[in-house]
N, C-alpha and C positions, 0 to 999 in steps of 0.2 A: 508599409515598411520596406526598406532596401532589403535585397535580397545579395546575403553574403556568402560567398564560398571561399576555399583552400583547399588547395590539393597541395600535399607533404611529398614532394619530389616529381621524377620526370617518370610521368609512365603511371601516373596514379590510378589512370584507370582503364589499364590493357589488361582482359584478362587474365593473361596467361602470365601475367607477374602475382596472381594471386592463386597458382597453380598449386593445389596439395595443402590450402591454409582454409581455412574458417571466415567467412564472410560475415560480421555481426555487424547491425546496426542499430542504434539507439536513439529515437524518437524521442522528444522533450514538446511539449507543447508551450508555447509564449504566453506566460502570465495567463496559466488558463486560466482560472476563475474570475479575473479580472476580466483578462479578454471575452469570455461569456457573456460578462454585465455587459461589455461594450456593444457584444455583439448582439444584445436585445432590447437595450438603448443605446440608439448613434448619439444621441444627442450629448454622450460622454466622451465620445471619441476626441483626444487630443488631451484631457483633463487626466489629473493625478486619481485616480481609483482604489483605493484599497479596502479590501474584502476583511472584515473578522467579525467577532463576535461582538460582546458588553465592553463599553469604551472603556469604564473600571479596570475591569480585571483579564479583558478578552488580548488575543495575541494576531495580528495579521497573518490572516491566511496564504493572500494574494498581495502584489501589487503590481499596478501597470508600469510602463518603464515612466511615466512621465513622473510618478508616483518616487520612483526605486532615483529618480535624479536629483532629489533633496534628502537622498539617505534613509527613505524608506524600503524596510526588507523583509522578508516572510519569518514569523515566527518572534517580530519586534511588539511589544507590549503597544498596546492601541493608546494609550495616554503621550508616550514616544514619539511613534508615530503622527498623533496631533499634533505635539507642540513642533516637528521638524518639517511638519507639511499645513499648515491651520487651512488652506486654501481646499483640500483633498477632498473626494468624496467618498463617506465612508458606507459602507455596504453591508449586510448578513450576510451569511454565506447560505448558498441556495444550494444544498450538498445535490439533490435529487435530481437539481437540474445538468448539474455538472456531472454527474455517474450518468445519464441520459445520456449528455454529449460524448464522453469517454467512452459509452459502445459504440457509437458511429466511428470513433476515431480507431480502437482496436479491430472493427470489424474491415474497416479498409486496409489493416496491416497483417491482417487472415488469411487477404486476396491475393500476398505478396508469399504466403510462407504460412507452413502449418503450426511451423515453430517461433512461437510468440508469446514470450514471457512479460505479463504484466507488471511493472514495479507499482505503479500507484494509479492514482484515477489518470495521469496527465502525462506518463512515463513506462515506455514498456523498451524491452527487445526483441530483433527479430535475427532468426537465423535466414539468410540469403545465401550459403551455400550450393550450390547447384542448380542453382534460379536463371545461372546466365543466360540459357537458351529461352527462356520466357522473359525475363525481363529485360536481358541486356546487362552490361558492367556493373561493377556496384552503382558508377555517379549515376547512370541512368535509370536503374531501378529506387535509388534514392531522389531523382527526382521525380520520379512517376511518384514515390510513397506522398512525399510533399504535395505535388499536385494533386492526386487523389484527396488529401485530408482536405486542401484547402477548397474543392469544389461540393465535396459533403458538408462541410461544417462550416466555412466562412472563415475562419482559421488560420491562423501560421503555425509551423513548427520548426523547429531547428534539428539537423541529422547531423550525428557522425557515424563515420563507418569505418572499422577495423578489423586486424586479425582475434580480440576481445572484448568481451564483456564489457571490461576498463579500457581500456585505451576509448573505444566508443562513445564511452559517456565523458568520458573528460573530452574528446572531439564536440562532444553535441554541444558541449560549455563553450568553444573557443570563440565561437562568431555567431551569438545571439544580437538580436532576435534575426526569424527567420534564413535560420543561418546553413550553410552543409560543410562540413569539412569530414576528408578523407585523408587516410594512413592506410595507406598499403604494406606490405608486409615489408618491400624495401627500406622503407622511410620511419620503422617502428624504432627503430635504435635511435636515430637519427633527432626524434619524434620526442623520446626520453629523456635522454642526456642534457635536452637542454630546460625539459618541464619544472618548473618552480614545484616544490614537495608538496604546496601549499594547497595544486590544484587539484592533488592524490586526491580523491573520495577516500576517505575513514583517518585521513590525516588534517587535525585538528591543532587549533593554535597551541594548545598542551603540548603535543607530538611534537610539532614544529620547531616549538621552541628546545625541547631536545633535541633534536636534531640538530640546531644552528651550532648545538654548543660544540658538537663534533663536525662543525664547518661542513654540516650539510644541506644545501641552501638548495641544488635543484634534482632531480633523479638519480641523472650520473652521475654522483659525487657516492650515491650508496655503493659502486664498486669498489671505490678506496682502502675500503673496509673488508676483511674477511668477513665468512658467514659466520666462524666463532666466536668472533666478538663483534657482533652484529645480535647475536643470538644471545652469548653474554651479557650484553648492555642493555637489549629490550625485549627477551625470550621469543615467543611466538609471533611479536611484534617483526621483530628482527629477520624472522625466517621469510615473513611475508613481504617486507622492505625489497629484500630479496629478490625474491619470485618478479615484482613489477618491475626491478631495474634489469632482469633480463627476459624481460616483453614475454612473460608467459601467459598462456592463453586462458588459463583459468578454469574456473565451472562453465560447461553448456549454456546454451537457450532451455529452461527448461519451461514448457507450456504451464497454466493454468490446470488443472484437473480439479473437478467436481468433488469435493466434500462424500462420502458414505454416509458419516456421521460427525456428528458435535455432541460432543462431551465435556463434563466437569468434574474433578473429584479433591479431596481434601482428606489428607492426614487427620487427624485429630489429635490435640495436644496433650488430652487423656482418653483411653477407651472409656465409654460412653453408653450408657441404655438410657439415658435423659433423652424423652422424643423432642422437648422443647429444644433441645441443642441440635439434634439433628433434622429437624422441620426448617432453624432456624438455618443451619448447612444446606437445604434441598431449596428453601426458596432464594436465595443466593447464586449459590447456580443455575439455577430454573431462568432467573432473568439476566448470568451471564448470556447462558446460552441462547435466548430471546435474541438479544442483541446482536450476535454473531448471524443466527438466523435471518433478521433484517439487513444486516452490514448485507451478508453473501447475497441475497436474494433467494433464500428457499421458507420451504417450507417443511414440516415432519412430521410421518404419522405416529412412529411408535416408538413410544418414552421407554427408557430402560432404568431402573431403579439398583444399584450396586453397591453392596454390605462387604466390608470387610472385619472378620468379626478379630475378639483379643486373640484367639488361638489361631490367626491367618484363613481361618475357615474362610472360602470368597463365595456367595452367592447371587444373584443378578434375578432380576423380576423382569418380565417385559409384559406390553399393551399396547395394542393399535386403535387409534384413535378413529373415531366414524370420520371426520374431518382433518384435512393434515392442516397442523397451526404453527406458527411463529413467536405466539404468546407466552411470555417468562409466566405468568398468571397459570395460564391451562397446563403448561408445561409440571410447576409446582403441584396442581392438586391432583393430576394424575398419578405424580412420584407418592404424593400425599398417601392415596389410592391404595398403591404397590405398599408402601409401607404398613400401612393398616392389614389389607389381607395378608401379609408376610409374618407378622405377633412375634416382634422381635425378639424377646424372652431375654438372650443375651447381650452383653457388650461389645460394640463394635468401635475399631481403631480408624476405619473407614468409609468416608458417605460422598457417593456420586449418583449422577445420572446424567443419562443421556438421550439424544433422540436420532432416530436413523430413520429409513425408508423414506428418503429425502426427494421432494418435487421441486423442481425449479419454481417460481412464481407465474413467469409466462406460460406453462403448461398446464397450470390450474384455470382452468377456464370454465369449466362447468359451474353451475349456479349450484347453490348447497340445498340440500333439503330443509323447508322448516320444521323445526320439532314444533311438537304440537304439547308437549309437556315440561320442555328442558326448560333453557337459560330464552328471553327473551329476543327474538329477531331484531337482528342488528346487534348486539352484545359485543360481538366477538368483533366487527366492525368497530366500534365505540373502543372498546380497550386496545385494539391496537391503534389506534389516534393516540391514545395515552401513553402508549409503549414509546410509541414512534416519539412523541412529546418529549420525553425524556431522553430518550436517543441524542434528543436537538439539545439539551442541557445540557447531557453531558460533554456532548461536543465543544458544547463552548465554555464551558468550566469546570472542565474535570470529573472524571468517573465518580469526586464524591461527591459531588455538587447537588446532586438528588437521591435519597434515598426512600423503600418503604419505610413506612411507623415501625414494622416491627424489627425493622434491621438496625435500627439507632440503638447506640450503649445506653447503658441505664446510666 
């Protein structure tokens, strides 16, 4: 792939014209999951690719660009997508393999900066603030980021680099694939005034089309307008229209931080001493919380069991697990557990649990002990294949697409 740049005026990348401003870059990976397949069979290389689910009912994931040139786009119904590509190759999605690659890729944007806010498996930011003595200018430290990905992983990316968050990722947009484009703080007005509204991130054909109606077609036309009737006509919308048409710098980089705990809880529609009602509340959560465990990559040893009774009374049960699990299953019968030793007696408004004392998965190394009376060696292996199974369902047809027997309405 051609390798595309822009620099947004003269001087785009002399330090000291980004003196006392915020250095953020924004990292987009090219059609990763597509480019993945490609990158594990060449023999796709140059052909239309697109990644999703069930041709039925399943939505593309990915598509390569050769794919995205007959009007193929991510999130388009896979039926769609056939009839506008019949030639295409269509693919599952290999999640595991792709979260795989997406550490390699964040771990080389670590090397750059401590400050690295993940957006998705294939999209993150990084704060380059202060970096210049190590890496050089923004262009330069944005092209080492690029060079680094593409010698780890085989890879392109696209970068943009600004004084925000936004400005950044609308940069990373302008010259894919494998593309860099920079905004310096001089060229940020410059930069706006003449941006279609269209390529705002959270600005949608709805928005849009209000917008036109008050002749506002590119960024800088949102000055035209007072903040009062800006704020009048689309409230908090309006405020925030605002903010981007005079280049404000927004929320931080803010890093990833580890999870303590995962939790779930649920009102109830009426207070409650029905155990059937609330067993049916604990194993619900049990395998949200499963899920979330998987998604993150950890694991947990000690379940916590949490009653809120009709008079607000609040009390919490806890248990540490001999083995820390990920299992919606084990999760439930230890809550199960809690509730039984607990003899509810009264009506409760309230039913959650949770799990804490949280291990990463790479830190669980040690081989488990076999019980010699418990649950059968390998059990817990076996049902998390099952967990994991469903995981994959859901994924590709929606969180109702599988359920337990006992969670179905009557």
């Amino acid at each position: 792939m051609a390798n595309h740049e822009t620099r947004e005026g003269r001087g785009a990348t002399n330090r000291e014209s980004w003196a006392g401003r915020r250095i953020i870059a924004h990292i987009d990976m090219d059609a990763f999951f597509a480019s993945v397949e490609v990158l594990d069979d060449p023999s796709l290389k140059g052909k239309p690719v697109i990644v999703g689910g069930d041709m039925k009912r399943g939505v593309a994931s990915a598509a390569s660009y050769e794919a995205r040139a007959f009007g193929v786009h991510s999130a388009m119904p896979l039926f769609q997508a056939r009839r506008l590509c019949p030639n295409g190759v269509f693919l599952p999605v290999r999640m595991e393999r792709y979260v795989g690659v997406s550490r390699a890729v964040m771990k080389c944007l670590g090397e750059f900066s401590p400050l690295v806010e993940q957006v998705s498996v294939d999209e993150a930011f990084v704060d380059l603030t202060g970096t210049g003595h190590l890496f050089g200018d923004p262009e330069r430290a944005a092209r080492s980021m690029k060079t680094r990905i593409g010698e780890r992983t085989s890879l392109t990316c696209s970068v943009g680099v600004s004084v925000s968050k936004l400005i950044a990722k609308i940069a990373s947009d302008m010259n894919k694939p494998d593309g860099l484009t920079i905004v310096p703080p001089a060229a940020v007005a410059r930069f706006l005034a003449a941006l279609p509204v269209g390529r705002v991130p959270g600005i949608g054909g709805k928005s849009g089309e209000e917008l036109a109606k008050l002749g506002i077609q590119r960024v800088g036309d949102i000055g035209k307008y007072s903040p009062e009737r800006l704020e009048e006509r689309f409230g908090k919308f309006g405020a925030w229209l605002l903010e981007i048409a005079e280049g404000g710098e927004g929320a931080p980089v803010e890093p990833y931080t580890a999870p303590k705990s995962i939790s779930a809880e649920n009102t109830l529609d009426e207070d409650t001493a029905d155990e059937t009602i609330i067993r049916r509340c604990l194993l619900e959560q049990a395998d949200r919380i499963g899920r979330r465990l998987r998604e993150e990559g950890f694991r947990g040893r000690t379940v916590t069991l949490k009653l809120k009774h009709h008079d607000f009374r609040q009390i919490t049960r806890s248990s540490t697990l001999a083995e820390p699990t990920q299992l919606g299953g084990t999760i439930y019968h230890e809550a199960l557990r809690l509730l039984a030793v607990y003899n509810l007696g009264a009506k409760v408004r309230l039913v959650g649990v949770g799990v804490s004392n949280l291990e990463p998965l790479d830190a669980i190394e040690e081989p488990a002990q076999m019980s010699l009376f418990g649950a059968s060696y390998g059990a817990e292996e076996k049902w998390e294949k099952v967990e994991r199974a469903t995981d994959e369902i859901a994924r590709r047809f929606g969180r109702g697409a599988v359920k337990r027997g006992s969670l179905l309405e009557e």
